[in-house]
Every structure is written in structure tokens, then in C-alpha cells.
C-alpha distance (Angstrom), angle and dihedral (degrees) to the residues before:
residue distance angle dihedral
X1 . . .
X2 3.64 . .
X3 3.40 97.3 .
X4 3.90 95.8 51.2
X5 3.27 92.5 51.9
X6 3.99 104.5 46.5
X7 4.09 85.2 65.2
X8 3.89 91.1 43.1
X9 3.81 99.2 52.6
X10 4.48 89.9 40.2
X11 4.13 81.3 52.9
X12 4.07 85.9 53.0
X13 4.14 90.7 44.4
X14 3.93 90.6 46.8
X15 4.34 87.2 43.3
X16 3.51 86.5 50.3
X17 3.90 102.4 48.5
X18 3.81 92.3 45.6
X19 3.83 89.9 52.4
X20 3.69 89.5 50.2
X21 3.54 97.7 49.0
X22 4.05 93.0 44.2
X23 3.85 91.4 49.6
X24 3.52 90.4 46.9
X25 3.92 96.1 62.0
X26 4.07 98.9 114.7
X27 3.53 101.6 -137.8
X28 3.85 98.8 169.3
X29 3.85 82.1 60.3
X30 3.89 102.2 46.6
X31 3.58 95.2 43.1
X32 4.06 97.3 51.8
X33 3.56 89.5 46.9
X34 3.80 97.3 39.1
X35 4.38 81.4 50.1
X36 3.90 93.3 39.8
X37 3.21 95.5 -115.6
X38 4.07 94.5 131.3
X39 3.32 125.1 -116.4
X40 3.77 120.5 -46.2
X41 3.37 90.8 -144.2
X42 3.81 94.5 71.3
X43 3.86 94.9 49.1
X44 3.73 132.2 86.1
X45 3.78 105.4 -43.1
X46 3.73 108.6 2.2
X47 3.53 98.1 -119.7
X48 3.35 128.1 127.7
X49 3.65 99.7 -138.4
X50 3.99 133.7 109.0
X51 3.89 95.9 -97.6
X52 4.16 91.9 50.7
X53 4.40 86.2 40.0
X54 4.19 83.0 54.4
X55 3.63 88.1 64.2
X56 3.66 94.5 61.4
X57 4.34 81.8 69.8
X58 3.64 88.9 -109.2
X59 4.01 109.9 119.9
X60 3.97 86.5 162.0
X61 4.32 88.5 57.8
X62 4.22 90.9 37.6
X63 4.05 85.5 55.6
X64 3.62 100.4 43.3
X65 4.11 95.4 46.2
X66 4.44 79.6 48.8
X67 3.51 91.3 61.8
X68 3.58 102.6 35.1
X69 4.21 91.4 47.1
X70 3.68 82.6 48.5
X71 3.38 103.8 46.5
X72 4.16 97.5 45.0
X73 3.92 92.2 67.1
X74 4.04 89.7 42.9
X75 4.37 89.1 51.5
X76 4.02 87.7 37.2
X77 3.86 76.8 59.2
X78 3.51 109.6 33.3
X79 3.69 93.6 48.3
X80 3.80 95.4 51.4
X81 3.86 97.0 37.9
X82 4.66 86.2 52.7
X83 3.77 93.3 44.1
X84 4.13 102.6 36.0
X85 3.99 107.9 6.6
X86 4.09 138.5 -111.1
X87 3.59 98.2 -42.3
X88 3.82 90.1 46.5
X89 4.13 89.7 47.1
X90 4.21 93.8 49.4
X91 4.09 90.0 41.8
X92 3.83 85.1 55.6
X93 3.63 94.7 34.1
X94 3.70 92.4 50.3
X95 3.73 96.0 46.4
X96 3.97 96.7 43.6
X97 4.42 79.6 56.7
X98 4.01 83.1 59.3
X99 3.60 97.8 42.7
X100 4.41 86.6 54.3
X101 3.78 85.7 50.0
X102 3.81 100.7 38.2
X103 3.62 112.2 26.0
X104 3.49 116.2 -178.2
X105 3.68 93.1 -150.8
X106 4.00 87.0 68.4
X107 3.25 109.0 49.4
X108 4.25 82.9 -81.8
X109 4.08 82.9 -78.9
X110 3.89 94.7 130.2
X111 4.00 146.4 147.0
X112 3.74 134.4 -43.0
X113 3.53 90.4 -113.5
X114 3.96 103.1 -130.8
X115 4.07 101.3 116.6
X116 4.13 90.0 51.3
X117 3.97 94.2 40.9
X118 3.67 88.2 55.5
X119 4.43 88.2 48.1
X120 3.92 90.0 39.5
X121 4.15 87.2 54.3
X122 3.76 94.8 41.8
X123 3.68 96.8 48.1
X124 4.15 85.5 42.9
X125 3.70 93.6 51.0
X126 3.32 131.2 -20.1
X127 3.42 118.9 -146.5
X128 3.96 81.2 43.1
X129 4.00 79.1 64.4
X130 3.48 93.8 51.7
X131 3.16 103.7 54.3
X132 3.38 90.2 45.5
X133 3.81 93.0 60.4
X134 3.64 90.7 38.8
X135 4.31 83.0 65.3
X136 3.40 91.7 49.7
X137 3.53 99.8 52.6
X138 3.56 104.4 41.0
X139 4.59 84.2 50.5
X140 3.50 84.4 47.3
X141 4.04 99.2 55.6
X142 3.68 94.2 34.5
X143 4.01 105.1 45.5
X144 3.65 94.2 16.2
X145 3.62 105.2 -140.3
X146 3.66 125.1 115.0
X147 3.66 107.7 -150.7
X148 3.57 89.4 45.0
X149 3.90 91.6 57.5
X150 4.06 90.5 41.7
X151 4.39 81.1 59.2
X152 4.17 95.3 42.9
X153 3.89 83.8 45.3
X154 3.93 97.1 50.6
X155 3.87 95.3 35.0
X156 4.15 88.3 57.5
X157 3.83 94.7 48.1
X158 3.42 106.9 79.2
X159 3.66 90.5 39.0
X160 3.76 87.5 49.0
X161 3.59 89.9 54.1
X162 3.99 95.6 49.3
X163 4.10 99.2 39.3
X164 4.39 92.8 61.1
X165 3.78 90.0 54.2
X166 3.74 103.5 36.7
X167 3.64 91.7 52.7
X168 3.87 84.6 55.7
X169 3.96 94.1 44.4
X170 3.56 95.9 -105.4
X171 3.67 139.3 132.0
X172 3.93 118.8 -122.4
X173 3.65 115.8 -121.5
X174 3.72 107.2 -97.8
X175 3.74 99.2 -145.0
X176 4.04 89.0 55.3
X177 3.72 92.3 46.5
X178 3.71 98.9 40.9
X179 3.93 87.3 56.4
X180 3.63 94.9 42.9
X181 3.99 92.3 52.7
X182 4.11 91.5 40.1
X183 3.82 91.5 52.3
X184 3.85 93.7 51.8
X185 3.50 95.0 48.6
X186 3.48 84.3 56.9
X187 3.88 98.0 48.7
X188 3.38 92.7 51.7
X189 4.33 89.1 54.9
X190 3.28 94.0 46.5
X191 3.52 94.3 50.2
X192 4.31 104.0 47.4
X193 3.57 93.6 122.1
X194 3.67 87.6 57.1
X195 3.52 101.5 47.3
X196 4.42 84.3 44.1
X197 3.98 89.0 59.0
X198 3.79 92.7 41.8
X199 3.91 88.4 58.3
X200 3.52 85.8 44.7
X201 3.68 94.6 45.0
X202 3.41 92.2 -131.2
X203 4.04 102.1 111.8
X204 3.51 110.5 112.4
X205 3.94 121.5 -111.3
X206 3.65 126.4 -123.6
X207 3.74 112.7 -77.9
X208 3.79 90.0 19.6
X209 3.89 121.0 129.0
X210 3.61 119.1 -112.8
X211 3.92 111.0 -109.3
């Protein structure tokens, strides 16, 4: 037994490290600087993000760092999940998530995490995804505040993925759920001075200027 799982559990380690080191790639970084845009990190916020790269006046930059930080955690996953299975997928999944939010190429002073939670759900299970998207817009257009939507949204997925399947009698799969509780925990971290101006009301709204 010991000897199947010593190779198992050094797969996992190596799975996890090449998740982390994909998800930590900071795109919003490379790209401004690669346009000449500066460096996001000196603009607006800080972060490193699509929304903060959107205040450098480039919409073209803010989409293409969106995809790409969504799309690393859904390969991280993808790729682990075809080549060693679920548990494989969320272990990369999970760690490419960290790598966005602490990226040891910067000082581990990363994202918020939003655009790659929504690629790493997606890429686990789509309809999962959806519905997670589906949250965030409707918060979004009704309260209009985008952190607060990217907290609704992350709150209701792991409850989204256990309500489906327990009305049918079914467990949810653990990998899926695990990842789906981890990377909320996570939002919500990352994003405590958000939630400290939204109890102060003093978060600005989508399409506001920033004092």
C-alpha cells in the first residue's frame, strides 16, 4: 500500500506546484508593461486584475488579462483532471487560485481572485459556472457593486452545487465542492477591505469614479 501511494501523493505535490506556478503568471502586469501602459500596480487600486488594468484606459488590455486570469486556473484544471483525474484537476485548480492571489513573482501580493474563480468553476463544471455567473450578474445590475456581486456569487456556489443533487438523493462530488468552498473562503480574504467599505457604504458602485 505504501508503495502505491508514495508515487500517488509526489504526482499530487508535482500537480500542485505546476498549478501554482501557471496561476501565478501576472498577466495584468506583463501585458500593461508589454503595451506601455505602466505598471498596473501603480494605478487606481494596485491590483493586478482586469477591473484595476481598465483604469489604465485600455478596455482591449482589461479584456485580454480577464480571459487569460480566467483561463490559467481552468487549464491548471483541465490538464490535471485529463491526465490524472478529479482529485488531480481540483488540487491543480485550487493551487493555480493561490498562485493568482499570491504570486511568488510579486512579492506573493496578487489578485482578488474573481475572474479565475469564475474559469476554475466553468472548466470544473459547467452549469455550476453558470449559475455562478448568472449570481453575479443579476447582484451586479440590481445593487450595483462589483465586489459585492463577486461575494453573493461565491457564497451561492457551493450551495448551488449541493442543492441539484440532494434534491435528487445524491452526493456532490467532493473534489468540485471542496474547490468551490476553498475558493470562496478565499474571495472573501482577499476582499476585507471591500466588504469594510460596503458596511460603511462607502465602496464605490459600478460606473462610479474613483475619489
Amino acid at each position: 500500500m505504501q508503495d502505491l501511494a508514495a508515487p500517488a501523493l509526489l504526482t499530487l505535490g508535482l500537480v500542485a506546484i505546476g498549478g501554482y506556478l501557471l496561476g501565478s503568471i501576472p498577466f495584468g502586469v506583463i501585458l500593461t508593461r508589454a503595451a506601455g501602459a505602466g505598471d498596473v500596480r501603480n494605478i487606481g487600486s494596485g491590483n493586478i486584475g482586469a477591473t484595476n488594468v481598465l483604469r489604465t484606459g485600455r478596455k482591449d488590455l482589461a479584456i485580454a488579462t480577464l480571459i487569460l486570469d480566467a483561463g490559467k486556473g481552468a487549464v491548471a484544471l483541465l490538464i490535471a483532471r485529463y491526465l490524472f483525474g478529479e482529485v488531480a484537476g481540483a488540487i491543480a485548480g485550487g493551487a493555480a487560485f493561490m498562485g493568482h492571489l499570491f504570486p511568488v513573482w510579486l512579492g506573493f501580493k496578487g489578485g482578488k481572485g474573481v475572474a479565475t474563480f469564475f474559469g476554475l468553476i466553468l472548466a470544473a463544471c459547467w452549469p455550476l459556472g453558470l449559475m455562478a455567473a448568472a449570481t453575479w450578474l443579476i447582484t451586479a445590475f440590481a445593487l450595483r457593486y462589483s465586489s459585492l456581486a463577486a461575494l453573493v456569487a461565491a457564497a451561492a456556489t457551493p450551495f448551488y452545487a449541493l442543492l441539484p443533487l440532494a434534491m435528487l438523493g445524491l452526493p456532490a462530488p467532493a473534489p468540485i465542492l471542496i474547490l468551490a468552498v476553498f475558493t470562496a473562503v478565499l474571495i472573501y480574504i482577499r476582499h476585507h477591505e471591500n466588504i469594510a467599505r460596503l458596511l460603511k457604504g462607502a465602496e464605490p458602485k459600478i460606473g462610479a469614479k474613483k475619489a
